[in-house]
C-alpha positions in Angstrom: 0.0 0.0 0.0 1.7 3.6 -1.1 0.7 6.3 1.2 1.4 10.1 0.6 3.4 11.9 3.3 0.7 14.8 3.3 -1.4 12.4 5.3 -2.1 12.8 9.0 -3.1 10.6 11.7 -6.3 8.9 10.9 -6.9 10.5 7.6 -6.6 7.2 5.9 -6.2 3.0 6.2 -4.5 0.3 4.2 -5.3 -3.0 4.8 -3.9 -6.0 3.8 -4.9 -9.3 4.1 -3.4 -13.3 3.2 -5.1 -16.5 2.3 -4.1 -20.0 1.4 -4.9 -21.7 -1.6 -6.4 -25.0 -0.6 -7.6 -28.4 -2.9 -11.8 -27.8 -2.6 -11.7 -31.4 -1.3 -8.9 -33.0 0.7 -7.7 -29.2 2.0 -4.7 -29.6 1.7 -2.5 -26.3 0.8 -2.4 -25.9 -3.2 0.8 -23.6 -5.0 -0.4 -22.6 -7.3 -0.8 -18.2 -6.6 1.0 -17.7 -9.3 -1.7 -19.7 -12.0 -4.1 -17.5 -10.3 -2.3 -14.5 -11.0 -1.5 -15.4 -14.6 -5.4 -16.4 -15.1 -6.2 -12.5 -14.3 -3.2 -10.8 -15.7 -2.0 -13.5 -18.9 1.5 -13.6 -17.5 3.2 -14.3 -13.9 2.6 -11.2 -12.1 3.1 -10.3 -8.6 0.7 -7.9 -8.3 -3.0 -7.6 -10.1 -4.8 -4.0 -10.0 -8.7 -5.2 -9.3 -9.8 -1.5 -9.1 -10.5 -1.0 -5.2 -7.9 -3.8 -4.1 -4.5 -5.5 -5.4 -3.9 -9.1 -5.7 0.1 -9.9 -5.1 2.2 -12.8 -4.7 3.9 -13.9 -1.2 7.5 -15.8 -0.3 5.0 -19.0 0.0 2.9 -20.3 -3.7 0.1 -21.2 -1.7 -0.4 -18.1 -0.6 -2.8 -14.6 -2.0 -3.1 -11.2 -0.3 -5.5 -8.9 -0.8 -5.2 -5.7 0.0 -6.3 -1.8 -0.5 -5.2 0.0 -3.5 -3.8 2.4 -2.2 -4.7 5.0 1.1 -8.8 4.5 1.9 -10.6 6.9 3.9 -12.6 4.7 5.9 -13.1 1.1 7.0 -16.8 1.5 7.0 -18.3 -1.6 4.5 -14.6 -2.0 3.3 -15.7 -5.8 3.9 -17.4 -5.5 0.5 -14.8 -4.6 -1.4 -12.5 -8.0 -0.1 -15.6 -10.0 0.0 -16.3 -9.6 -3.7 -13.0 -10.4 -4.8 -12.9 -13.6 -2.6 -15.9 -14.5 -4.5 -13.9 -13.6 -7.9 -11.0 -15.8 -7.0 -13.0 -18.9 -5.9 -14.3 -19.2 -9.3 -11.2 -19.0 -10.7 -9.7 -21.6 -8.3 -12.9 -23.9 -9.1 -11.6 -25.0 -12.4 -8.4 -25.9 -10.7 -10.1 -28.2 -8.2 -9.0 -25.4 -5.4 -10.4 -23.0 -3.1 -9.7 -19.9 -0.5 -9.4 -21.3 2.8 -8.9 -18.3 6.5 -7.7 -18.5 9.4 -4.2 -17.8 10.3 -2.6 -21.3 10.1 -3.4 -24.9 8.2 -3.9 -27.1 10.5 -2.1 -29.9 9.1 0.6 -28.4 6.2 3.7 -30.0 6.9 6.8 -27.7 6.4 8.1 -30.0 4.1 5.2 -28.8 2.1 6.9 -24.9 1.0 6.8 -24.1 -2.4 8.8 -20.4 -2.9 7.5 -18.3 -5.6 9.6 -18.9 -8.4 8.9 -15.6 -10.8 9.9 -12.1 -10.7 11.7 -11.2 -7.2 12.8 -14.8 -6.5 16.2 -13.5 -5.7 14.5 -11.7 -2.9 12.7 -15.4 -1.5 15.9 -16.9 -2.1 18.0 -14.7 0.1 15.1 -15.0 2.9 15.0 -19.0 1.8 19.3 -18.8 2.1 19.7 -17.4 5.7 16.3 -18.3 7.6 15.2 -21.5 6.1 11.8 -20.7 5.2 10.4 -24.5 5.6 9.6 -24.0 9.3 6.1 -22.9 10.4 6.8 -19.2 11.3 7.7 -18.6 7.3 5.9 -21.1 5.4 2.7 -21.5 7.5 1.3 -18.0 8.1 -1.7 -15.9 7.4 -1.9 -12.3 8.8 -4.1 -9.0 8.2 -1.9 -6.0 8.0 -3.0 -2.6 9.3 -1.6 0.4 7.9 -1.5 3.6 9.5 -0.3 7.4 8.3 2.1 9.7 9.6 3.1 12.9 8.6 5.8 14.3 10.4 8.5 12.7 13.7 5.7 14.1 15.8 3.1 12.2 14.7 5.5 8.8 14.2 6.1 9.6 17.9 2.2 9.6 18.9 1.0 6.8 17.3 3.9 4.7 17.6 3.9 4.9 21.7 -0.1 3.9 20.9 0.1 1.0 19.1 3.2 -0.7 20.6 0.6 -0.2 23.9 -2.3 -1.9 21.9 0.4 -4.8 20.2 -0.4 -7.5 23.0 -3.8 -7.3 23.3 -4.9 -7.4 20.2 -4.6 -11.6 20.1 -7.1 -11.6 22.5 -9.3 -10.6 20.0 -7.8 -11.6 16.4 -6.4 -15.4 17.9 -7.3 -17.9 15.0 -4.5 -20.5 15.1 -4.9 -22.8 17.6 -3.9 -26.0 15.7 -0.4 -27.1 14.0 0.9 -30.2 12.7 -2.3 -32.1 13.0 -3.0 -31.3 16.9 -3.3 -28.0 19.2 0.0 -26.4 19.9 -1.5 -25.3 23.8 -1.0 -21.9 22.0 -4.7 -20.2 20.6 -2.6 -17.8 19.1 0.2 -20.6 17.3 0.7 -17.9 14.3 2.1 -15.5 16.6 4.5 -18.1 18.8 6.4 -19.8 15.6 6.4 -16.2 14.4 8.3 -15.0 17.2 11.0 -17.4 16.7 11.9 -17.2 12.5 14.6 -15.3 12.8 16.3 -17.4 15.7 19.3 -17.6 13.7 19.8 -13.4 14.0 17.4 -12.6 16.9 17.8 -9.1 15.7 15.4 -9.2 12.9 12.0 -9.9 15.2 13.5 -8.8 18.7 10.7 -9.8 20.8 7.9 -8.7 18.2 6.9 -5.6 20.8 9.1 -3.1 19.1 11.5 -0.8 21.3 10.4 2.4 22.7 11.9 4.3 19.4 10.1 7.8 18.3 11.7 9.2 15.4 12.5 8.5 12.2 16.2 8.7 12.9 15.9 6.3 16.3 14.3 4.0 13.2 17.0 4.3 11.3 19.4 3.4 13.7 17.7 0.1 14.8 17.9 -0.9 11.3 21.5 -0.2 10.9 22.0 -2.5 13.6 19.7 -5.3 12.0 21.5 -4.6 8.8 25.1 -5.0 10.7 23.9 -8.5 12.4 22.4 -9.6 8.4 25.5 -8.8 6.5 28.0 -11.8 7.0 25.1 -14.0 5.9 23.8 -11.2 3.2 27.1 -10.1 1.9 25.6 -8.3 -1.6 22.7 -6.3 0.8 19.2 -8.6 -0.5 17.7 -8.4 2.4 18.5 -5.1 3.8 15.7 -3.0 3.3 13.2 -1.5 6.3 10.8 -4.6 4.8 13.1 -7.1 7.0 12.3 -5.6 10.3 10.0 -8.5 11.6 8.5 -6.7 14.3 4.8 -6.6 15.5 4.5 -3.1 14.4 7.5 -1.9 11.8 7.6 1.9 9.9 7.0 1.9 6.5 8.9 5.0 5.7 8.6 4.5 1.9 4.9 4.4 2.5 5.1 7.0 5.8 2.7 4.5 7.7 3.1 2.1 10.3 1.8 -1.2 9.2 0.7 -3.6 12.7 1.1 -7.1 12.0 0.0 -9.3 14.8 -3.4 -9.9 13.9 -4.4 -13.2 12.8 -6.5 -13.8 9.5 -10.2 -14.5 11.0 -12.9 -16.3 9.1 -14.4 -14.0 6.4 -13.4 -10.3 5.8 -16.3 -8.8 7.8 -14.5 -10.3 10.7 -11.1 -9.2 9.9 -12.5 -5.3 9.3 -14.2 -5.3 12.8 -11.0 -6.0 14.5 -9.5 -3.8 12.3 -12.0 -1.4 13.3 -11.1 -1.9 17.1 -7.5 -2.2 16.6 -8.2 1.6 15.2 -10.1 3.5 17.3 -8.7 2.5 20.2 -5.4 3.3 19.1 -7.0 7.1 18.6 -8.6 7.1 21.6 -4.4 6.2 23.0 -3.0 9.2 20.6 -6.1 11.3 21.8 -4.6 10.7 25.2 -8.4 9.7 26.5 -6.6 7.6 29.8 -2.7 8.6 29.9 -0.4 11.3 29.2 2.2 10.5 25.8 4.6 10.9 28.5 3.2 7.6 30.3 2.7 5.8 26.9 6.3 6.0 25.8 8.1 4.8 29.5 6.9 1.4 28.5 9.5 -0.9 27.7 9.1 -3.5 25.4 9.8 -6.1 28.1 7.0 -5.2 30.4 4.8 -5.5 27.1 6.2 -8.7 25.8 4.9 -10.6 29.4 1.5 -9.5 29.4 1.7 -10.3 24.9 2.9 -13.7 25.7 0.0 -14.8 28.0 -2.6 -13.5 25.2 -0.7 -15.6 22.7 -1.3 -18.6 24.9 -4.7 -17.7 26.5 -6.2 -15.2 23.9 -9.3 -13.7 25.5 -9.0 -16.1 28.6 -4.9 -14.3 29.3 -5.6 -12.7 33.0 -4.0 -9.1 33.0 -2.9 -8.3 36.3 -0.9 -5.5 35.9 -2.6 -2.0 37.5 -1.1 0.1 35.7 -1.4 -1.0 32.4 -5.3 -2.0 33.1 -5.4 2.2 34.0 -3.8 3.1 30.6 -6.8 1.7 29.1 -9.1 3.4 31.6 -9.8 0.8 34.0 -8.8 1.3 37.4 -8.8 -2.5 38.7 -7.6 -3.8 42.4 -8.6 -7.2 40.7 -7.2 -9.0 37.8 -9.2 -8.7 34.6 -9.4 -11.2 31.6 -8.3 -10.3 28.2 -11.4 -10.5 27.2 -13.3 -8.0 29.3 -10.6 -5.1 28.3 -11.8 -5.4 25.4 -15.5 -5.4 26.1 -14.5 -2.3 28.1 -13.0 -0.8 24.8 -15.4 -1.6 22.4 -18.0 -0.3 24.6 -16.0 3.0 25.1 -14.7 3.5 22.1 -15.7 1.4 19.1 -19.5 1.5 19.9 -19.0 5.7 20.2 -17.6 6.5 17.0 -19.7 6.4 13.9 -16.8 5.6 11.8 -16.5 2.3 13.2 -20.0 1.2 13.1 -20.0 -1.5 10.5 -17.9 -3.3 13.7 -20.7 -4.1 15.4 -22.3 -7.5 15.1 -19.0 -9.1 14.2 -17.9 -7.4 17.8 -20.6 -8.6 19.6 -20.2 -12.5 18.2 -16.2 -12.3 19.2 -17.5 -11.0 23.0 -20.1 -13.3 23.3 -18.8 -16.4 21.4 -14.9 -15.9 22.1 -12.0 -14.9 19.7 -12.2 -17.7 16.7 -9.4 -19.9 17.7 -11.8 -20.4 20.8 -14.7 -21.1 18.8 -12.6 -23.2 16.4 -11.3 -25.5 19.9 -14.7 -26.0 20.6 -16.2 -27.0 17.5 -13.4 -29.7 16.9 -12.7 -30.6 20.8 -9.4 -30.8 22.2 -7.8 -33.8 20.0 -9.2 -34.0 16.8 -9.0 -36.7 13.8 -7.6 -35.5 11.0 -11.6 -36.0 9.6 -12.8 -33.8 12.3 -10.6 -31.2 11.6 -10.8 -30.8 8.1 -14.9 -30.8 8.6 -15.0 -27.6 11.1 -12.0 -26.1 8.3 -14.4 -26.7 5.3 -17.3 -24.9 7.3 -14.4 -22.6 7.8 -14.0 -22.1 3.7 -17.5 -22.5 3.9 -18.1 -19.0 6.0 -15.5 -17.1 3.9 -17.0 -17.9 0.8 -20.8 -16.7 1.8 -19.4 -13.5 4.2 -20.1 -15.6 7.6 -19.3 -15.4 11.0 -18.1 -19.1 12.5 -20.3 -19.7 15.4 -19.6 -22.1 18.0 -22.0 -21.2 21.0 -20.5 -22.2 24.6 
């Protein structure tokens, strides 16, 4: 998504958003992106202009992302936009014996399973393929909805920045919607986020511990990539990889785009779903850089550490996690003696903040089935049970295809 630097803070969204191409009957991951492209554009391209969204390749060929072309000024019924085109590419995947499945993991791929796009910018997978070895889950294995977010100026980096890295480990919690791997659950609701925190285990540097460091300028920026460009180079010699792209972080600057793109929330079952969180994830990041419970002052003393703990347990427990920490309870506005569950902040905030602001009002119902039903991964656990067959799983992940193909919600009552 290109963003113009004369955008300020809120004025506009990008939104980005990955699915796996899946056989329509066994499930099994299909990689074949790059037939799908070619069937729109006559040649292998990575990226398709649809009009109001872009198709484009990803490192894995069983992968599509959708996303925004370009800045949009609202979320409101952006849904219909990504919901159409799902609808487009399942018909072009029907004559290939394939379909779109969500969520932010298969269940079952094994990582033996990668195929790397082969076409234009291979050199670029290769490198990645070279130093990391893309096979494992946190590479090959991964579905993700990107937020974008404008800046204009140091000042504004430095707002919404403190903001967001505040927001980062809640926001599973509410977007969770891996809770299965290699055939069984991982005791992680939230898998997509725990492999991802460890792909770059071979230079720690490039994901640090996915709450990014209290930096607030573009030259602070700068600096931290220097040093993850430094710890690449004896295994990236001729400089592939080292552009601000490789920063792995759970919210990384896109300075060639002047937004900051959030990227901890998992893929959830249709795009309705993924533009409610997207709509929570937003306004109560404003309500942060509106300064509605605490100071800037108070938002930037946060070190990453004391985010990472509370991140952790919402990457385990999702909207069960207990938060116990006072003070970061009062920088959302609740002033709590008591632990509080995950899932209550965020009733608190969408009752605040998302249910106050008109802009977010297409939120709603998809808001209301993730507080009363549980984030998906939850309602996913339950529909399957604890240790599922291999049948039983791929029956609650077809109603899963099912749901993104008509624009449903996945209920799974408690």
């Amino acid at each position: 998504m290109t963003v113009s630097s004369t955008l300020h803070l809120f004025d506009a969204f990008g939104i980005e958003i990955e699915y796996m191409i899946v056989d329509a009957e066994t499930l099994s991951v299909r990689p074949i992106a790059d037939e799908l492209l070619k069937a729109v554009a006559g040649d292998y391209e990575m990226e398709v202009d649809r009009g109001a969204l872009c198709w484009s390749n990803e490192l894995a060929l069983h992968l599509i992302e959708l996303k925004t072309n370009g800045p949009v000024s609202s979320l409101n019924n952006l849904h219909e936009s990504f919901q159409r085109d799902v609808g487009v590419i399942d018909a072009l995947l029907r004559p290939m014996g394939a379909r779109l499945l969500p969520s932010a993991m298969h269940p079952w791929m094994g990582t033996d399973e990668l195929r790397l796009w082969p076409h234009e910018d291979d050199v670029i997978y290769e490198a990645l393929h070279r130093v990391f070895d893309c096979h494992g889950h946190g590479w090959s294995n991964l579905q993700s909805m990107h937020v974008n977010l404008p800046f204009a100026d140091d000042r504004e980096l430095e707002r919404l920045h403190a903001a967001i890295r505040l927001i980062l480990p809640i926001l599973p919690a509410l977007a969770a919607s891996s809770p299965f791997v290699d055939g069984a659950a991982s005791g992680h609701l939230d898998t997509r986020l725990d492999v991802y925190r460890h792909n770059a285990k071979r230079i720690p540097s490039v994901s640090g511990r996915v709450i990014p460091e209290a930096v607030f300028s573009k030259r602070d920026y700068e600096l931290l990539l220097e040093s993850i460009y430094r710890d690449l180079a004896p295994l990236d010699p001729d400089g592939t990889l080292q552009h601000e792209w490789i920063n792995a972080r759970g919210c990384i600057a896109r300075f060639d785009r002047m937004a900051l793109e959030i990227r901890v929330i998992d893929v959830q079952e249709c795009p309705r779903m993924d533009l409610a969180i997207a709509g929570a994830t937003v306004a109560v990041t404003q309500a942060l850089v509106e300064e509605t419970w605490a100071p800037l002052a108070d938002q930037r003393a946060w070190h990453e550490n004391e985010l990472e703990k509370i991140l952790l347990s919402t990457i385990r427990d999702a909207d069960d996690a207990t938060i116990d920490d006072a003070r970061y309870l009062e920088a959302f506005g609740l002033k709590s003696t008591q632990s509080v569950r995950a899932g209550e902040l965020w009733q608190h905030l969408i009752e605040t903040q998302v249910q106050t602001r008109p802009e977010y009002t297409s939120a709603g119902e998809a808001l209301r089935i993730i507080s009363r039903e549980g984030c998906l991964a939850r309602r996913i656990m339950r529909a399957t049970g604890p240790d599922p067959s291999r049948a039983s799983l791929r029956e609650v992940y077809l109603q899963l295809a099912d749901c993104l193909a008509r624009g449903q919600a996945f209920s799974s009552p408690p």
